[in-house]
C-alpha positions as CSV (number, residue, x, y, z in Angstrom):
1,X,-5.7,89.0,-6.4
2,X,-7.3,86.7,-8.8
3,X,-3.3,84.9,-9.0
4,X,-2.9,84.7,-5.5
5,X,-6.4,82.5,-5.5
6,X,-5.4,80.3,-8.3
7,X,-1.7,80.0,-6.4
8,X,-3.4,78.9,-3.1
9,X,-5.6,76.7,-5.4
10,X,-2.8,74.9,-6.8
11,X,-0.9,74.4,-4.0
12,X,-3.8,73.6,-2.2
13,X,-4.6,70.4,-5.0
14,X,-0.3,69.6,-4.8
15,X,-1.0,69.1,-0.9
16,X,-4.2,67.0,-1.5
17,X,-1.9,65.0,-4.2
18,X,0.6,64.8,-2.3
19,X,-1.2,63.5,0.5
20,X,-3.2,60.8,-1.3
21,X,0.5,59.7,-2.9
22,X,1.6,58.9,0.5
23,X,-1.5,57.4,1.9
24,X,-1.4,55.1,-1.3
25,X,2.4,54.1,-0.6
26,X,1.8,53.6,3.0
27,X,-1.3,51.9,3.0
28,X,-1.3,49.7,-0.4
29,X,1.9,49.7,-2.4
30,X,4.4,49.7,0.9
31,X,2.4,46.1,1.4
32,X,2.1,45.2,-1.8
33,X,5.4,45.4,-2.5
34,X,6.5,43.4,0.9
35,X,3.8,40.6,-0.4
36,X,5.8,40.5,-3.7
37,X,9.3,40.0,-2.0
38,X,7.9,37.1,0.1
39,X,6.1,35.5,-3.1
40,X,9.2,35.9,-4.6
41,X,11.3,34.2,-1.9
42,X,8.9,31.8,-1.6
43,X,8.8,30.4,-5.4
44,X,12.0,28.2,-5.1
45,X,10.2,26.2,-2.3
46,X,7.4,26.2,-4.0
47,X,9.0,24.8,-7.4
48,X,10.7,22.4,-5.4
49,X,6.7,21.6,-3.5
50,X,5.7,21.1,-7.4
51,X,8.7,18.5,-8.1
52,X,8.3,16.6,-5.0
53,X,4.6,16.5,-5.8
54,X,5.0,15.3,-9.6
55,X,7.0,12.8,-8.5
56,X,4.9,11.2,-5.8
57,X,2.6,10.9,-8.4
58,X,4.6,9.2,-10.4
59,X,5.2,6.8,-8.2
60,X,1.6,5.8,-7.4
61,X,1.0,5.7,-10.9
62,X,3.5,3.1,-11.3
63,X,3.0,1.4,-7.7
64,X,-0.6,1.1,-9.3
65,X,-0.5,0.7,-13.1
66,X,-0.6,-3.3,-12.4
67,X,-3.7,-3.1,-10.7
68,X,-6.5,-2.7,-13.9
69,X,-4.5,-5.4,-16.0
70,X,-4.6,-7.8,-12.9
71,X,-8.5,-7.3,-12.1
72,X,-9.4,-7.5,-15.5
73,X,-7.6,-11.0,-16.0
74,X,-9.2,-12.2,-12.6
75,X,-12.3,-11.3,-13.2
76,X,-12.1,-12.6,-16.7
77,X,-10.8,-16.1,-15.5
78,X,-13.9,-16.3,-12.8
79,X,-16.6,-15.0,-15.3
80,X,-18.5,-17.8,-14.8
81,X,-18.0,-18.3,-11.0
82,X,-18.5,-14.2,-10.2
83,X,-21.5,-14.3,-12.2
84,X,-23.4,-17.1,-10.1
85,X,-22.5,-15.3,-7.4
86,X,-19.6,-17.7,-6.2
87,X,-16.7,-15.4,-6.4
88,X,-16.1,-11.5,-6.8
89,X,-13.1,-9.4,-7.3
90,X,-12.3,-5.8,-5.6
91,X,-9.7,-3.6,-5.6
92,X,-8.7,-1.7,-2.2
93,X,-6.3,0.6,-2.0
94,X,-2.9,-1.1,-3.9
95,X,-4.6,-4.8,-3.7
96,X,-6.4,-7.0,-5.8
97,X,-8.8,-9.0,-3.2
98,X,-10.8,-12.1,-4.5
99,X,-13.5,-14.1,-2.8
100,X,-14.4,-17.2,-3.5
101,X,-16.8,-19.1,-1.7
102,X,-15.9,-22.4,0.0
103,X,-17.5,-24.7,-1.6
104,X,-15.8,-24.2,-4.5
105,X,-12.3,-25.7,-3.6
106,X,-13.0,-27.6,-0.7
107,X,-15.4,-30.7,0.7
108,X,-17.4,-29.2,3.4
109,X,-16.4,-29.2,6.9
110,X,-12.9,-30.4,5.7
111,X,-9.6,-29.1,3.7
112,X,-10.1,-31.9,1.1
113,X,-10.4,-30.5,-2.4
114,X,-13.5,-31.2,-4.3
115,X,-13.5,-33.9,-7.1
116,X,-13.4,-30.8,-9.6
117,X,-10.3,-29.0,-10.4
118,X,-10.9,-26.5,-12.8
119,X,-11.0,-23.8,-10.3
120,X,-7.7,-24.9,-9.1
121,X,-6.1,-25.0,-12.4
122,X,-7.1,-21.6,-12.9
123,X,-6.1,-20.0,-9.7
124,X,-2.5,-21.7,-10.4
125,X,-2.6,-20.0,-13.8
126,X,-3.8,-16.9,-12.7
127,X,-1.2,-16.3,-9.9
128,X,1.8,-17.2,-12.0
129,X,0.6,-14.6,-14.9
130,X,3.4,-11.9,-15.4
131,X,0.9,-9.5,-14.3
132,X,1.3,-10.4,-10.4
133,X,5.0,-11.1,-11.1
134,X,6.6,-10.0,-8.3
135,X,3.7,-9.7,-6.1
136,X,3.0,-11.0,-2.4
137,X,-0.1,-13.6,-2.5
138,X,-1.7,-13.9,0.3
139,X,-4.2,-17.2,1.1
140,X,-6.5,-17.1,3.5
141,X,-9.8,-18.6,5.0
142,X,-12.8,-18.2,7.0
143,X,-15.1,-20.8,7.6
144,X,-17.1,-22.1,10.9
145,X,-16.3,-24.1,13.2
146,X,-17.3,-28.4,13.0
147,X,-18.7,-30.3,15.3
148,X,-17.8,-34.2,16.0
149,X,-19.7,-36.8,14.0
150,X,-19.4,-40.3,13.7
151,X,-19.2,-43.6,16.3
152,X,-16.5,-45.6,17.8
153,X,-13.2,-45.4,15.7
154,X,-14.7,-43.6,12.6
155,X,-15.8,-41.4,15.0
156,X,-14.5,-36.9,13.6
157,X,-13.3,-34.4,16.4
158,X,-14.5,-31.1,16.8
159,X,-12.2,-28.7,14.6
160,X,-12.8,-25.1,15.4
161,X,-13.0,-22.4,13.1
162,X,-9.4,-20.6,13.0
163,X,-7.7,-24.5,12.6
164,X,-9.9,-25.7,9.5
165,X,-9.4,-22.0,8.0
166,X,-5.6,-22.6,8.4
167,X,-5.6,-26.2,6.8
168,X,-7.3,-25.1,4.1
169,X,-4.7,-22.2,3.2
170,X,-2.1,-24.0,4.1
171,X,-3.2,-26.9,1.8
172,X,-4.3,-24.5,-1.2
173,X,-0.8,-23.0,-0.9
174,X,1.0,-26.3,-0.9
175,X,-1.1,-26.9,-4.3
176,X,0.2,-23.6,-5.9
177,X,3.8,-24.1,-4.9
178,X,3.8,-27.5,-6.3
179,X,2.1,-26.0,-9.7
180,X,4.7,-23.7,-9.9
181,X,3.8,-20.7,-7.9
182,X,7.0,-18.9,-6.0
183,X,7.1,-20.2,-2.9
184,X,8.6,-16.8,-1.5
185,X,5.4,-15.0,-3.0
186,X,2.4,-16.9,-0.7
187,X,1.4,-16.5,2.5
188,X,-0.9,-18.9,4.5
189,X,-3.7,-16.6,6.6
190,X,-6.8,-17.8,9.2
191,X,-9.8,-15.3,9.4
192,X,-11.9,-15.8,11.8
193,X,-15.5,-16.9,11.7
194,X,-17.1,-13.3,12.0
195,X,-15.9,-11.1,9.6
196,X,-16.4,-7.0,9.9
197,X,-19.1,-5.6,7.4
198,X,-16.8,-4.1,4.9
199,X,-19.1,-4.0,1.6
200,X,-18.2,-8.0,0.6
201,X,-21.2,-9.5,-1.1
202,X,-19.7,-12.9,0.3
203,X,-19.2,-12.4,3.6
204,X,-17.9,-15.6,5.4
205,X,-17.3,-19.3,4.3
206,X,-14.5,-18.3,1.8
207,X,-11.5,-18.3,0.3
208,X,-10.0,-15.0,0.5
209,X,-6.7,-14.5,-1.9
210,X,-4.7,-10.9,-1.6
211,X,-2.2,-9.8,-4.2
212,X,-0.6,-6.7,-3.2
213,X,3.3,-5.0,-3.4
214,X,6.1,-6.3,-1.1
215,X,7.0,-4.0,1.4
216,X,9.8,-1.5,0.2
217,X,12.2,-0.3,3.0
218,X,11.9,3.5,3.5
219,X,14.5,5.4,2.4
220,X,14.8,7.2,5.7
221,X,15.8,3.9,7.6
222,X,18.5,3.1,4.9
223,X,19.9,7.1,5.2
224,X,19.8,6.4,9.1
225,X,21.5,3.3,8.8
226,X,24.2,4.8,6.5
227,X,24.5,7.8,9.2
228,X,25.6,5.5,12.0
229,X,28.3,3.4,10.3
230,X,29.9,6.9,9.9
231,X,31.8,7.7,13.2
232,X,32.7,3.7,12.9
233,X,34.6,4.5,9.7
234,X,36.3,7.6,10.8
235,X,37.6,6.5,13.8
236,X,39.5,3.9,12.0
237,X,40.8,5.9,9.9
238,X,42.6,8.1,12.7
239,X,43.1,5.2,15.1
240,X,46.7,5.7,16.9
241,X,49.4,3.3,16.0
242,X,48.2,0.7,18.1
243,X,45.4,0.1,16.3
244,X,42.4,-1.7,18.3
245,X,40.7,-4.6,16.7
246,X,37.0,-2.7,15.0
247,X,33.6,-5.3,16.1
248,X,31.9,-6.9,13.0
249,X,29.2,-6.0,11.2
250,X,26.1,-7.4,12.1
251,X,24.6,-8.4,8.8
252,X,20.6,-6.9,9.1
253,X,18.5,-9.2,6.3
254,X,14.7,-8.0,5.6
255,X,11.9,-10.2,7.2
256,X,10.6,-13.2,5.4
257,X,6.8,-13.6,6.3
258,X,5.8,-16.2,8.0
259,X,3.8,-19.1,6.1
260,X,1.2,-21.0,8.1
């Protein structure tokens, strides 16, 4: 009697055992193990997530590593002008931005420089550094607008705003490509009087010079680009024996900005 308790005992615990075993497969390890597989199927891509990752970053690092030398020389170079308040130096995204305020360069109400050509001498120095090698500069203005003054024939029209801001880039960049400044690196700008609250300490009446990267042509475009010339070259090579005379090439250049 006292065997067949302990036998319906024990198989009583192998049923329980049994039981929990395949509530633990079903309900734990079945999707444990089906999370594993897709982890596992899933680490190339992710590798390949980690490489493409490492070497965006590499990129910025490099598409940025001028940036600190460049502000640092700037803002060395207009010590004296940043510190009473006539010029100040930020960085925004990949650009160096420098503000410096009218007076400095030009004869008020006009695109005359002043007497004093310090400044001028170290803008020209500044912008042919090897540290914005290779950079696009832009020059731009923002001023207000003058009114007439004067009698009879030394009598000065009106100028508005936009015109005066674009002779004075255009006559600060003539100055810096004559000093030696690549021609193919400036660009002439005109800012309008009211300029958007961005965090500028000077706001308006300025001259407002930009060094940033060219523009790189994406990658994409030149793969597209490569793509299409494709059927062109096939079909020439199984053109019949009367062979058909193939159209030209139109020759596609990148697009020189415009200079003011």
């Amino acid at each position: 009697m006292l065997m067949k308790i302990v036998t319906y005992v024990l198989i009583a615990l192998l049923v329980v055992t049994l039981g929990a075993a395949a509530f633990f497969y079903l309900n734990y390890y079945q999707p444990m193990a089906a999370d594993y597989a897709r982890m596992k199927a899933g680490i190339p891509e992710l590798d390949k997530a980690k490489a493409e990752l490492k070497k965006i970053k590499e990129k910025e690092s490099k598409e940025t590593a001028w940036l600190s030398p460049a502000v640092d020389a700037v803002s060395s170079s207009l010590s004296n002008e940043i510190k009473n308040g006539k010029a100040e130096v930020l960085t925004a995204g990949n650009k160096v931005i420098v503000n410096i305020a009218e007076d400095e360069l030009f004869m008020p109400g006009s695109y005359t420089f002043i007497k004093d050509d310090r400044l001028r001498r170290v803008l020209d120095s500044l912008l042919r550094d090897e540290k914005v090698k290779g950079k696009i500069i832009t020059i731009g203005n923002t001023t207000q607008s003058v009114p007439a003054h004067g009698k009879g024939r030394k009598k000065i029209p009106a100028k508005d705003a936009r015109t005066l801001a674009a002779d004075r880039s255009a006559a600060l960049v003539k100055y810096l490509e004559k000093s030696g400044v690549s021609q193919d690196a400036l660009v002439a700008a005109a800012y309008s009087s009211k300029q958007p609250e961005i965090g500028f300490k000077l706001k308006d009446h300025k001259t407002v010079i930009i060094i940033e990267n060219p523009p790189a042509t994406p990658s994409s475009a030149i793969k597209q680009g490569a793509s299409k010339e494709a059927p062109a070259t096939k079909a020439s090579t199984t053109a019949s024996a009367a062979p058909q005379k193939q159209p030209k090439g139109i020759p596609i250049q990148p697009a020189q900005p415009k200079t003011n």
